[in-house]
MARPAMAR-818210 format. One record per residue: residue in three letters; y negated, z, x negated of N, C-alpha, C in turn. Coordinates in steps of 0.02 Angstrom, whole numbers, plus 32768, in hexadecimal, padded with zeros to 4 digits. Atoms other than C-alpha are relative to their C-alpha. Layout:
% MARPAMAR-818210
ALAYZXYZXYZX/...
END
This chain:
% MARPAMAR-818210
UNK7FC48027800C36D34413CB77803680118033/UNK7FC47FEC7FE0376F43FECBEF802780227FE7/UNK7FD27FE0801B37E54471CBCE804B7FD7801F/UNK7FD080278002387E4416CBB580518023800F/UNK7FC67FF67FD5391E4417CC22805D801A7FDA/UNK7FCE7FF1802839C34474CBE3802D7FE0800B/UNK7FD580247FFC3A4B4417CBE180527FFD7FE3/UNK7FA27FDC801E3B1B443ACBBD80187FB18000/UNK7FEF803880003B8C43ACCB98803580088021/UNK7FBD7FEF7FBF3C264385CC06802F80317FD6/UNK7FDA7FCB802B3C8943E9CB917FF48050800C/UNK80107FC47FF83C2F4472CB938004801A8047/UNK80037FF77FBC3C204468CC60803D80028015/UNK7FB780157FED3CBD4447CC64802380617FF5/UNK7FE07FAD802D3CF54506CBEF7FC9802A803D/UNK80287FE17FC63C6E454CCC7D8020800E8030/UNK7FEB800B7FCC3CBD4518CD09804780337FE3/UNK7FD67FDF800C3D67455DCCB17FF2804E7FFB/UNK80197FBD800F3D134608CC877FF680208055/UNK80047FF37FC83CE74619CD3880408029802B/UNK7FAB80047FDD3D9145F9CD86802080407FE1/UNK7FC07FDD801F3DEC466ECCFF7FD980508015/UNK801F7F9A80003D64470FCD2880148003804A/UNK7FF27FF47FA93D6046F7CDF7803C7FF48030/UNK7FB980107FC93E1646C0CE2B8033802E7FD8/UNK7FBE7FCD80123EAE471DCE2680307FB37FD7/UNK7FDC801580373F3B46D7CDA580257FCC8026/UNK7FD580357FDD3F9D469BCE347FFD80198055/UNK80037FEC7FA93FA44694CEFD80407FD28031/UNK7FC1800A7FCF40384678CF897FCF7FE48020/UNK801A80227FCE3FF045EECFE880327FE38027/UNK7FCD802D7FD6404145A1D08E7FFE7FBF7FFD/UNK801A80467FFE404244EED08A80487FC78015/UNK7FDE80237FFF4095444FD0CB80157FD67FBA/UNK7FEF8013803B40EB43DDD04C80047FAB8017/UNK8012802A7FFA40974337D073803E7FB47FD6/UNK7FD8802E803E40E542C9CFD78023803B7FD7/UNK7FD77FDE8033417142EFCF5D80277FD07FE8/UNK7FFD801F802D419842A3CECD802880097FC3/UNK7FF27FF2802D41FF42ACCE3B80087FD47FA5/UNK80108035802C41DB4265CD90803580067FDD/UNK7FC480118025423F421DCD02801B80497FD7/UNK7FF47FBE804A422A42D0CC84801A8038804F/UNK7FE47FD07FD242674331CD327FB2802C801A/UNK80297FF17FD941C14352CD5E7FF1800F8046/UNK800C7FF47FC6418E4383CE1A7FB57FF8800B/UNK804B80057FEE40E7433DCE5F7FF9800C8055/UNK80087FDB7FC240B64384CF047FB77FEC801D/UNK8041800C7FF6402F4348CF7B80028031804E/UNK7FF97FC67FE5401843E9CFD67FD37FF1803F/UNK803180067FD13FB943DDD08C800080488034/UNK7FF77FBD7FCD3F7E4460D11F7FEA7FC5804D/UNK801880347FD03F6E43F7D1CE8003803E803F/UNK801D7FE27FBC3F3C443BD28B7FEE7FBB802A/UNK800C80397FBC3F7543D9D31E80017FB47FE0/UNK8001804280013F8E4336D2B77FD680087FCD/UNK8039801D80163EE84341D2618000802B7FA1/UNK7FF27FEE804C3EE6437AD18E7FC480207FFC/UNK80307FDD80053E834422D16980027FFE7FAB/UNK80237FF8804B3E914416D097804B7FD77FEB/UNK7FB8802680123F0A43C5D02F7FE380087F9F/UNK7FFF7FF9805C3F3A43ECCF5680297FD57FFD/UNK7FBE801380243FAA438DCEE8800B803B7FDD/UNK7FD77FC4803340174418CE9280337FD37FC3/UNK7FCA8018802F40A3440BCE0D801B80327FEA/UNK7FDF7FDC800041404456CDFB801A7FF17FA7/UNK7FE18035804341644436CD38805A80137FDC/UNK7FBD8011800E420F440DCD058032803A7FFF/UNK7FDA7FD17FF9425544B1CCCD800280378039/UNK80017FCA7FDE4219450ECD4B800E7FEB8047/UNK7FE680067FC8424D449CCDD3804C80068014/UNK7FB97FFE7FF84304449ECDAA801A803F8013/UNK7FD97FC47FFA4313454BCDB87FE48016805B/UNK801A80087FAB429B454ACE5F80237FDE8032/UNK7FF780177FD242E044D0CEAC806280098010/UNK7FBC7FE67FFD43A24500CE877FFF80418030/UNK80177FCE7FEA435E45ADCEBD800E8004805C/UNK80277FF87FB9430B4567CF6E80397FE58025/UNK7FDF80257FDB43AF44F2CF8F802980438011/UNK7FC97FC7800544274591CF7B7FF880388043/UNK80147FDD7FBB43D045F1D0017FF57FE48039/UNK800680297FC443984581D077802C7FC68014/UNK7FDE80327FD8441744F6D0797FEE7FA77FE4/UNK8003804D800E43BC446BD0547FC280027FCB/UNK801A8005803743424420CFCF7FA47FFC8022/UNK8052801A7FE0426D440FCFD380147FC38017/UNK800880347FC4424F4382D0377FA47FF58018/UNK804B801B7FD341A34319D08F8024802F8044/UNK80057FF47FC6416F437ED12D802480507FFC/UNK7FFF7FBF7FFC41B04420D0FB7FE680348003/UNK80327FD68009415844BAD108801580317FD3/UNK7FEA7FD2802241544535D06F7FC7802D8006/UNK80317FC5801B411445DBD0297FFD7FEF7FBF/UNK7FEC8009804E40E645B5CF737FCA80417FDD/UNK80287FC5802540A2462BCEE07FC67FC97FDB/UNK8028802B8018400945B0CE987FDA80257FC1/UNK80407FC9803D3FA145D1CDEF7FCE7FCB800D/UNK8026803A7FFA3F12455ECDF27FE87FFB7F9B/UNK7FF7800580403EDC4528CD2C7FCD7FDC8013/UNK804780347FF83E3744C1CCF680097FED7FB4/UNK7FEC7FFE80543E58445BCC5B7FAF7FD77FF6/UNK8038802680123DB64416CBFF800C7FB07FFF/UNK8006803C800C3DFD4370CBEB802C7FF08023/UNK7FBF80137FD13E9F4363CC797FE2800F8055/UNK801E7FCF7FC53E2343D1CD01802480238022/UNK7FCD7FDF7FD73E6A4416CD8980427FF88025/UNK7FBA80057FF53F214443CDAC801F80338026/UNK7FFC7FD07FC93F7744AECE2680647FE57FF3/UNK7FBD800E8007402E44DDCDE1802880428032/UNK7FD37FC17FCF40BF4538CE558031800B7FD1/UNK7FCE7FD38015410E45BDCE0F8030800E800B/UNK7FC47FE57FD1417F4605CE8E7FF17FE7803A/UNK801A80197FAB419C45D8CF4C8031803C800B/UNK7FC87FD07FE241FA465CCFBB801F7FD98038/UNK7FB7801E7FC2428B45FCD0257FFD80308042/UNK7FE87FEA7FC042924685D0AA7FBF7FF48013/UNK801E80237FCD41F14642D0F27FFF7FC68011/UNK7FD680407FC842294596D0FA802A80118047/UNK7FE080097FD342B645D7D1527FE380288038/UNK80107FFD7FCE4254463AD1BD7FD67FE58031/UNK802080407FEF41EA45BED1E480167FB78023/UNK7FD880257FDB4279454ED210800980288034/UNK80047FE67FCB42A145BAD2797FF280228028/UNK802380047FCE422045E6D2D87FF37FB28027/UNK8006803F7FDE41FB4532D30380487FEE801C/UNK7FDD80207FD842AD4520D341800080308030/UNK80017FE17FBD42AE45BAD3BA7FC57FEF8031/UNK804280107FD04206457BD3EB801F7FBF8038/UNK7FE1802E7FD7426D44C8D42C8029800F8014/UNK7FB67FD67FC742F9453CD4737FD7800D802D/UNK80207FE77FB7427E4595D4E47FE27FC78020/UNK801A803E7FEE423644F0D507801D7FD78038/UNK7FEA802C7FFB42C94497D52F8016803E805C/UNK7FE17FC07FD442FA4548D5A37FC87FFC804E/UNK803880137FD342544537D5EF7FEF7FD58021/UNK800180397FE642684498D62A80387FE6802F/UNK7FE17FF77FD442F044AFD68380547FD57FEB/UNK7FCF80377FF643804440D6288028800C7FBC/UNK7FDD7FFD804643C44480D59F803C80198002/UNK7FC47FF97FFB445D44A8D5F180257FC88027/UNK7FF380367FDC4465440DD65380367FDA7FEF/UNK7FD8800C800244D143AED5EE805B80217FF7/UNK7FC57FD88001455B4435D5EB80148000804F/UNK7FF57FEF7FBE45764421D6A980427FB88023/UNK7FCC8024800145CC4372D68A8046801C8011/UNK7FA97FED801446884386D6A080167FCA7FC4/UNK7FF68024802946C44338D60B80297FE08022/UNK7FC180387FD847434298D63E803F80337FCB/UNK7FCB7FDA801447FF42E0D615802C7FD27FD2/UNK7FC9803C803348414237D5B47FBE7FD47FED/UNK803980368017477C41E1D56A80237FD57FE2/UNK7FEA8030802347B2413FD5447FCD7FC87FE2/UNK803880238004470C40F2D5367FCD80107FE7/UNK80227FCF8019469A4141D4C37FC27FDB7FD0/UNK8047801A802545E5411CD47C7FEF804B7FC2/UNK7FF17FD4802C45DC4160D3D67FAF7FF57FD1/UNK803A8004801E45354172D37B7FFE80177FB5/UNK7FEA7FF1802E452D417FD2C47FE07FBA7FC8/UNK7FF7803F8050450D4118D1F780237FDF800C/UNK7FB9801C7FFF45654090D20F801C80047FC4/UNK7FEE7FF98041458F409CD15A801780527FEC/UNK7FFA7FCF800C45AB4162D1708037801F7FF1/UNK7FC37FE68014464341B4D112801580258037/UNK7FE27FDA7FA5463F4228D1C880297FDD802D/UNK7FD7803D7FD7465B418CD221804A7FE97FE6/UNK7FC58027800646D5413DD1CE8038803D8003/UNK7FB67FD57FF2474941D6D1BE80158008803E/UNK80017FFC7FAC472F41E2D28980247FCA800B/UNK7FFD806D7FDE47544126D29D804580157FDB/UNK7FDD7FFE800747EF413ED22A8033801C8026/UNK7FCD7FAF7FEE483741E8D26D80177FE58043/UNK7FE480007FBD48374199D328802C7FB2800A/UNK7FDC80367FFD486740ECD2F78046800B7FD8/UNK7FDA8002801548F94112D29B801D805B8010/UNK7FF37FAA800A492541C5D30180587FF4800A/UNK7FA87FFC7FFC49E641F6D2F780277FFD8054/UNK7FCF800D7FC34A0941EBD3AC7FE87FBE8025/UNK800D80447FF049BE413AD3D27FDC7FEB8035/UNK803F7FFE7FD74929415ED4437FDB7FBD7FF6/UNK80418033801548AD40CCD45D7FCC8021802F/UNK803E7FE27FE6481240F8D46D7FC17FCF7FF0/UNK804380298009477B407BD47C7FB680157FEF/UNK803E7FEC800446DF4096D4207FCD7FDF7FD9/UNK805180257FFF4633404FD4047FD380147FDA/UNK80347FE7802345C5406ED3717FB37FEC800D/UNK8057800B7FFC44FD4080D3957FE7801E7FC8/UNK801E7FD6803844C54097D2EC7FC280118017/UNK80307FD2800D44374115D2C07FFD7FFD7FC8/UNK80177FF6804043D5414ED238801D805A8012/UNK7FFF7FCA7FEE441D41FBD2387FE480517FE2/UNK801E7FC8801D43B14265D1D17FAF7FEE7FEE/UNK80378012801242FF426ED18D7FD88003803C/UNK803D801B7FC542544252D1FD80277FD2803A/UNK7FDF801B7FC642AC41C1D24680407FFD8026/UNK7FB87FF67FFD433C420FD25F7FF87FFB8067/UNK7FEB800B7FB34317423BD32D7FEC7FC78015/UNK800C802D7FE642B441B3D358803A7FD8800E/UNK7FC980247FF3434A4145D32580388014802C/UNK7FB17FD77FCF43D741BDD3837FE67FF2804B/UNK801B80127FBE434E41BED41F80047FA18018/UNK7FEA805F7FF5436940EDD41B80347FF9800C/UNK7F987FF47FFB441C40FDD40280118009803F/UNK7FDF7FE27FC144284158D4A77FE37FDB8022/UNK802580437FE643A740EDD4EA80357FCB8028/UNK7FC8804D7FF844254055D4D28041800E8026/UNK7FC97FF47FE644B540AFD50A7FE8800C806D/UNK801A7FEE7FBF445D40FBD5BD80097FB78024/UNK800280347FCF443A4036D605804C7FEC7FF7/UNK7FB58019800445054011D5D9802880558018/UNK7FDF7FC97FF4453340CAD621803980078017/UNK7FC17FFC7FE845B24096D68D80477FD57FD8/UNK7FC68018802C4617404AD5F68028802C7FED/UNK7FD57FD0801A463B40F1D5B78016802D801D/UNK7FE67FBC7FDF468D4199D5D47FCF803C7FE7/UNK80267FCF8012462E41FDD5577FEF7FEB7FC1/UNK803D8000804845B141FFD4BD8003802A7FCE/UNK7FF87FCD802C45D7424AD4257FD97FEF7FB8/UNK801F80028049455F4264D382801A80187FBA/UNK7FBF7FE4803B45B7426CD2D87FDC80037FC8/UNK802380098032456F427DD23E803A80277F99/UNK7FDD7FF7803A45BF42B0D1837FCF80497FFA/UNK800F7FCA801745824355D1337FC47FD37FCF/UNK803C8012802B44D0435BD0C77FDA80377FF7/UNK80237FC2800E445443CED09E7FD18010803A/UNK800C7FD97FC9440B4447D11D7FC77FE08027/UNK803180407FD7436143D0D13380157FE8800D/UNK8004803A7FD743AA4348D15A8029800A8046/UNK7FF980057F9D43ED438ED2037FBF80228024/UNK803D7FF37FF3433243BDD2187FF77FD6804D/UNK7FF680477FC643324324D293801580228039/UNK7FDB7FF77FC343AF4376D30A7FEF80498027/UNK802B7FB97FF443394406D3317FB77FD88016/UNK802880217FE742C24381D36A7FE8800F8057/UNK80027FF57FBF4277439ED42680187FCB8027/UNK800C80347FC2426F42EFD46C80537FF67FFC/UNK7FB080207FF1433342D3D42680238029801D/UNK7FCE7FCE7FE543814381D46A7FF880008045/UNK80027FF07FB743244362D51580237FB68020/UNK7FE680437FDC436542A5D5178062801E800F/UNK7FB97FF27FEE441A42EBD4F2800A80218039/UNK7FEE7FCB7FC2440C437DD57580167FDD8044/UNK801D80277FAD43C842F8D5FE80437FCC7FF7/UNK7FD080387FFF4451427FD5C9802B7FF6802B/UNK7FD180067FC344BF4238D666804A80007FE4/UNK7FC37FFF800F455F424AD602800E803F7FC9/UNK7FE87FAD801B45B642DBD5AC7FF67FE77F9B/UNK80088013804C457A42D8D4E18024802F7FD2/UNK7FD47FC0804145ED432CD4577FDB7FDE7FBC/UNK8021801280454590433AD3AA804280177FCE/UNK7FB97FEC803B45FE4348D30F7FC27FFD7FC7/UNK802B8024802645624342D296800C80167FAE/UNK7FE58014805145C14383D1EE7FE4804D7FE8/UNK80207FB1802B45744451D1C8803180248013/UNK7FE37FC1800645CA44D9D1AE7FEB805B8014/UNK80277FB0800E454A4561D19B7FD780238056/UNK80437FE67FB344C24544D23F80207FC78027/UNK7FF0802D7FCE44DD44E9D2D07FAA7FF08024/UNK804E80157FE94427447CD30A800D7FED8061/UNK80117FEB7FC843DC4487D3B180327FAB8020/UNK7FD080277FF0443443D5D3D4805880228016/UNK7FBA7FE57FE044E74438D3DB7FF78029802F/UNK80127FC47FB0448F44BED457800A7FD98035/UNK7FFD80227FB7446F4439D4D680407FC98013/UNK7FBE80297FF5450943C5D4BD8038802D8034/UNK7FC47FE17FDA45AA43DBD52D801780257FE6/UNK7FDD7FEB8037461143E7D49C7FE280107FA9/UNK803A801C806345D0442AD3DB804A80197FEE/UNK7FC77FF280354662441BD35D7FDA7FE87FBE/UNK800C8002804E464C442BD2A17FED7FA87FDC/UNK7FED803B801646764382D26280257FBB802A/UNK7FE680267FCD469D42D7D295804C7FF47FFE/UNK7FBB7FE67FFD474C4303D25C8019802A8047/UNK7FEF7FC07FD64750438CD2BF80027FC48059/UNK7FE2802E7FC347194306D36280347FEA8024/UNK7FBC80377FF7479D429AD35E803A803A7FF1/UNK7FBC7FE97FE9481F4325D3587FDE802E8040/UNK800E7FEC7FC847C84369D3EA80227FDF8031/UNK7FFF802E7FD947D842BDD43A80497FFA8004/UNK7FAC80198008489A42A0D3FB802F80558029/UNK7FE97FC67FEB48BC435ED43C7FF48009803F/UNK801380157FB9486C433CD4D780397FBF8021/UNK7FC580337FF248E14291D4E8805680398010/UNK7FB97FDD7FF7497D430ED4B17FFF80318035/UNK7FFC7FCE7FDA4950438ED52680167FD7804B/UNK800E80307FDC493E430AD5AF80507FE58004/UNK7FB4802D800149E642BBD584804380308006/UNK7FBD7FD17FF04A4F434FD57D800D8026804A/UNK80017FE37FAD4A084397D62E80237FD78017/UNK7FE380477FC84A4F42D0D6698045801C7FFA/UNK7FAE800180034AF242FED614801580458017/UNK80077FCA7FFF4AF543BDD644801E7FE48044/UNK7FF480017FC84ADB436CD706803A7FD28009/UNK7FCF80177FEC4B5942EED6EF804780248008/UNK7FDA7FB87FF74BD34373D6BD801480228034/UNK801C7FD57FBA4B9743D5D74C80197FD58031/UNK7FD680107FBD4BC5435BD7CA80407FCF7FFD/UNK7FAE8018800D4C6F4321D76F802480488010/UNK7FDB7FC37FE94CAB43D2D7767FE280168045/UNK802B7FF87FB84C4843ECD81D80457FC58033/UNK7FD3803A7FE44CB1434AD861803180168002/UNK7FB37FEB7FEC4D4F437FD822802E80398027/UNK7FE87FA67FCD4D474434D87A7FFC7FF38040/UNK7FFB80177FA84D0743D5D924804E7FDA8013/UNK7FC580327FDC4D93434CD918804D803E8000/UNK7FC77FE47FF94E1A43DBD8EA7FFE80258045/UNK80087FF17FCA4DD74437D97580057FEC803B/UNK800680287FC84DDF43BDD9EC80367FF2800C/UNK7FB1801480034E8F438DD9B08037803D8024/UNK7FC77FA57FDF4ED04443D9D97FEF80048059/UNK800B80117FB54E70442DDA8480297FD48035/UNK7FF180407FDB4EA9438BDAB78066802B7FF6/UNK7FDB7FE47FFA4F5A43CFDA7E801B8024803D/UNK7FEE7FCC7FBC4F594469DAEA7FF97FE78042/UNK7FFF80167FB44F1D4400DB8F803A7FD78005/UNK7FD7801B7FDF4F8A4392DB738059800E7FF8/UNK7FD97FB78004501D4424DB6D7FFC800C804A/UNK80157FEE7FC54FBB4464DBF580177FDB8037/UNK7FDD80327FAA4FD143D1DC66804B7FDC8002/UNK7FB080067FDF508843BBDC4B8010802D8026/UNK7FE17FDD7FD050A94456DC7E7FEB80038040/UNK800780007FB65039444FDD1580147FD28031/UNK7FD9802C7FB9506F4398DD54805480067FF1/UNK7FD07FE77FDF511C43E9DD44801480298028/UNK80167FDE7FCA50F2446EDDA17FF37FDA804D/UNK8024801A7FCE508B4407DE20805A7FE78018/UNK7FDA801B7FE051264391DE23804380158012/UNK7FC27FD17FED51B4440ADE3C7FCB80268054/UNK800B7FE07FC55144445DDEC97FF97FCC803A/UNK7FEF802B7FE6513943AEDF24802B7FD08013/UNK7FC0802B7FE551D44385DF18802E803F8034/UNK7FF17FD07FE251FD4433DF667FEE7FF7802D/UNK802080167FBF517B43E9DFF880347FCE8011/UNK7FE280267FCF51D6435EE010805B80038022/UNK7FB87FDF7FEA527D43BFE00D7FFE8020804C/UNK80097FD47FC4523B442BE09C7FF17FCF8037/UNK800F80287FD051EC4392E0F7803D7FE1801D/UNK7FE680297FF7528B433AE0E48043801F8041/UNK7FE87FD77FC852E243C8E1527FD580128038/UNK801080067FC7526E43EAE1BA7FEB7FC18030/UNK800480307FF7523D433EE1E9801F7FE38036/UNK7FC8800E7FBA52E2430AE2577FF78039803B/UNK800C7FC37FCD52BE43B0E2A47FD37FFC8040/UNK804180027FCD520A4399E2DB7FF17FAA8026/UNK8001804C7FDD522B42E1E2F7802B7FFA8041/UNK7FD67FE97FBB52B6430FE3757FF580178032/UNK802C7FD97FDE524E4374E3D17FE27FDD8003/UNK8063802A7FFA51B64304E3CE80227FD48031/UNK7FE480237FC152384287E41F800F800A8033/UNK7FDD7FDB7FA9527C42F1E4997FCB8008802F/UNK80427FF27FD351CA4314E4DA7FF37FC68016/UNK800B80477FFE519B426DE4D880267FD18031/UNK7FCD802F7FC65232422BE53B800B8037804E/UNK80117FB27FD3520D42D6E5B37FC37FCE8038/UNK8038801C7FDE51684287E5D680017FC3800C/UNK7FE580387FF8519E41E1E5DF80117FE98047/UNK7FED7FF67FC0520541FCE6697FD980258027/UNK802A7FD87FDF51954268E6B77FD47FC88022/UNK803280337FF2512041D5E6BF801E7FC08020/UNK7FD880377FDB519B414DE6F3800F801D8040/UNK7FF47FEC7FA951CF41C8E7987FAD7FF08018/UNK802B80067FDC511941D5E7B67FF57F988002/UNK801E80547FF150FE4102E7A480237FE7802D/UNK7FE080077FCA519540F3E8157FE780328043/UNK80287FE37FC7514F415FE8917FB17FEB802C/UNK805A80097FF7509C4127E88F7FF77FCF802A/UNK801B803D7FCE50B04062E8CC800B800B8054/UNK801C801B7FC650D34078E9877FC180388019/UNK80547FDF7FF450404105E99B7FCA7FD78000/UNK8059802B80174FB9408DE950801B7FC28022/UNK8009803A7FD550073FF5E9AF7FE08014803E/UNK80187FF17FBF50044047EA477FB880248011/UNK80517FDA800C4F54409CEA287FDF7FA67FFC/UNK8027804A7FFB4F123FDCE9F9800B7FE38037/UNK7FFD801F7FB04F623F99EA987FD5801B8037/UNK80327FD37FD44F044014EAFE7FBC7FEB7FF8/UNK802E801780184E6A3FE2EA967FE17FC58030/UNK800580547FEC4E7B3F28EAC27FF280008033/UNK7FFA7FFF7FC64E9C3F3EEB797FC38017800B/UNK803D7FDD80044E043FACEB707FCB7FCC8005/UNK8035802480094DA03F2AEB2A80057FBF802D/UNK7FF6803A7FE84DDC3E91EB887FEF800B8063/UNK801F7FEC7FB84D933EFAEC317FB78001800D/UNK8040800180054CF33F04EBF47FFC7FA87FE8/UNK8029804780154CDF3E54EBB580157FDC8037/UNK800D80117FC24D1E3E1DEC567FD08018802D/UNK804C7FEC7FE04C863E77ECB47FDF7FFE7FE9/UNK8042802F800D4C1F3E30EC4F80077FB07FF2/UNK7FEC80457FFF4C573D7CEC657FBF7FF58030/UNK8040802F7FEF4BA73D09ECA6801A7FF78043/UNK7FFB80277FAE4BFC3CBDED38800E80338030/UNK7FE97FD27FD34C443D58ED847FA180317FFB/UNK804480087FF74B783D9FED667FEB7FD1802E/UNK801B80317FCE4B463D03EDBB802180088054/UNK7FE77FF37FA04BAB3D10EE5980058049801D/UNK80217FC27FEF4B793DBDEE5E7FBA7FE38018/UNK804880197FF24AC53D63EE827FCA80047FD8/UNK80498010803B4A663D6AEDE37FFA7FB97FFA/UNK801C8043801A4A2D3CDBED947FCA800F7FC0/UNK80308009802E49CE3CA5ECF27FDB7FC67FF3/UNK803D802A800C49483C53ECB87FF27FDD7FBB/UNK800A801A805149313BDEEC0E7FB97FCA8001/UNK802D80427FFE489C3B71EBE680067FE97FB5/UNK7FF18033804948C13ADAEB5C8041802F7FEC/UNK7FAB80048027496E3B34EB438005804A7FE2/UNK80037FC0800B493F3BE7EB2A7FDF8034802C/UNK7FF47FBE7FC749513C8DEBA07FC380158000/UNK804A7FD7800448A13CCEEBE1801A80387FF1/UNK7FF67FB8800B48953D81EBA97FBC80107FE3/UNK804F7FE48003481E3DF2EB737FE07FD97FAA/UNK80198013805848093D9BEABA7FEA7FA28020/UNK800180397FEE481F3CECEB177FD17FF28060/UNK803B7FF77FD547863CEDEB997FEE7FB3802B/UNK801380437FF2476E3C49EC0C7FA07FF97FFF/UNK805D8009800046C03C08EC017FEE7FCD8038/UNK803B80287FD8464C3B9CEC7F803D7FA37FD2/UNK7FF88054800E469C3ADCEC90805F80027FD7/UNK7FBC8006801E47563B1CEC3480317FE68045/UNK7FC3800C7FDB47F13AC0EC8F803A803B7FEE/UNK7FBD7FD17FEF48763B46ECC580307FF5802B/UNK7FCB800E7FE249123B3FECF0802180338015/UNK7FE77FC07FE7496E3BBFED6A804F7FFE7FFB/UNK7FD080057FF34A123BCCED75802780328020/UNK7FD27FE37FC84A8D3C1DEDF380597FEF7FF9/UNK7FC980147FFB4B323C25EE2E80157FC38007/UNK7FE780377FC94B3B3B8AEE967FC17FCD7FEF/UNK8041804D80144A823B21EE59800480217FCE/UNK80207FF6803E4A2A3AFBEDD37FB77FFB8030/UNK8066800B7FD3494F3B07EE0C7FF480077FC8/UNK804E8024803448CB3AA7ED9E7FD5801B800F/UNK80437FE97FE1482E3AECED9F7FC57FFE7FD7/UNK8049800D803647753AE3ED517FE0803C8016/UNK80167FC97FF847253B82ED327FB97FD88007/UNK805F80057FF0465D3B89ED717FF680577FEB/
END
């Protein structure tokens, strides 16, 4: 005969399976785990869909549950220390029991979590995007801006609906000394997962309109410590660093300041706080103008008095010197006016000295030079009589012309020329051969 097969009913397999669990596991265990989903039900329940991932990819994943009483005191607990509340994408330490019910199965409830490994966990992952940002060479980059000394043109990023904003938008539109200041909302999502993406767009939009503005400022209201999770982001602290214009954050904490205010120009508290940056920056700005106007009203009035006492004294100065001058020129022409007849008297006397001097000699001079020219004449009128032609000729020369001009050595007779002789007493024709 077969011997016939034993067999348990789910019930019973079920109290098995429980018997198991309660001899070989401990009561309770500190597991690390991400916090995938989170949930809260109507009775204040906490449902938890717990995951472990690597590089993107999911190594195990529980649902847990935090039940009602024991989340209020947990999660009051976890906000008090750390700042902010559980949250998707967080990473905790929790205390887990695991449980096996015969007819509910298996359940996996958290006891306790310890907060100081969240927060150390936060922050390790943000010194990890500090050295990052260090390592890359730019995380001081945007601090090298010079801020402008009067921004009048300002791209402001931010909820448009954000209580941050609007107190910003109030405080500068209605400031007590009557600044205008132009500014441009690029809403964002400014918290949560899509919190950078949206801020990295924001800047996006602003960069192709760069030369509209002066400078870029991010504002945000106060919230709980996650939701500036965002601003500890890599891709948004390296867009701010790289940013071609000077960025002041105002993002609303008190306690920490996120890797976003490291790399900004400017990090102030609140977007309160901004806008009296911006209006203190205007006053500072406005009182240096009035400081220099000051400066060269009392500056002016010490040159022009100075100048007045100057001009004064020269012209002091030059009375007394062109009275001087003109008392010592009238003393010249006192002296000229005596000596003058003096040296003019004298100048005449010489003058009429030599005068006469020169009139004896002009009376003396004409019969010398007549009688010297007469001599001359006579002179010459002996020689141009011995050389008179006819008295030559009847001496017995004679000359010679052919066609009307004197042979000589330039004037040569040639073969067949008619010449003519002439003498005292003939004339002789003749034909040279």
């Amino acid at each position: 005969m077969k011997k016939e097969k034993t067999h348990l009913s789910l019930s019973q397999f079920n109290h098995e399976i429980k018997s198991v669990l309660q001899r070989s596991m401990a009561p309770s265990y500190w597991v690390v785990a991400e916090i995938a989903e989170l949930r809260i039900q109507g009775a204040g329940h906490c449902y938890l869909n717990l995951v472990e991932k690597n590089a993107g990819q999911f190594l195990a994943q529980m649902r847990a549950t935090i039940w009602a009483y024991t989340y209020r005191n947990l999660s009051h607990w976890f906000k008090t220390h750390t700042g902010s509340d559980l949250c998707n994408g967080m990473k905790v330490l929790v205390k887990l029991e695991v449980q096996f019910h015969e007819v509910y199965g298996m359940s996996a409830n958290i006891l306790d979590l310890d907060p100081n490994y969240t927060l150390g966990e936060r922050a390790r992952k943000k010194q990890e995007t500090i050295q990052q940002l260090k390592a890359d060479g730019i995380f001081e980059d945007n601090k090298m801006f010079d801020l402008p000394t009067v921004p009048q043109r300002i791209a402001i990023i931010s909820a448009q609906n954000a209580a941050g904003f609007g107190d910003f938008r109030e405080q500068i539109k209605h400031n007590a000394f009557g600044y205008h200041i132009s500014g441009r909302l690029f809403p964002a999502t400014m918290q949560g997962t899509n919190g950078a993406p949206s801020i990295i767009k924001a800047l996006h939009n602003i960069y192709h309109r760069e030369q509209e503005f002066d400078l870029v400022i991010i504002i945000r209201g106060g919230g709980a410590q996650t939701d500036l999770d965002c601003f500890d982001d890599y891709e948004l602290c390296a867009t701010i660093a790289q940013f071609p214009l000077p960025v002041i954050t105002g993002i609303g904490h008190e306690r920490d300041e996120t890797i976003a205010d490291l790399v900004a120009h400017t990090k102030l508290k609140t977007p309160t706080a901004v806008a009296e940056f911006l209006l203190e920056g205007f006053q500072a700005y406005e009182q240096n103008i009035m400081n220099l106007v000051e400066y060269i009203a009392h500056t002016s009035a010490t040159k022009i008095t100075q100048e007045k006492e100057k001009l004064q004294y020269l012209s002091n100065r030059l009375q007394v010197v062109a009275t001087q001058r003109f008392r010592q020129q009238e003393r010249m022409l006192d002296e000229l006016y005596r000596v003058i007849p003096q040296k003019a008297g004298l100048k005449i006397q010489k003058e009429f000295l030599q005068l006469e001097q020169l009139s004896n000699r002009l009376c003396a001079q004409p019969p010398r030079l007549f009688e010297k020219e007469h001599k001359k004449l006579e002179w010459l009128e002996k020689n141009i009589a011995l050389l008179d032609p006819k008295k030559l000729l009847k001496r017995g020369y004679s000359f010679a012309t052919i066609e009307g001009k004197l042979v000589s050595e330039n004037h040569k007779p040639k073969s067949g020329d008619r010449m003519i002789t002439t003498t005292d007493s003939m004339t002789i024709k003749s034909i040279v051969e």
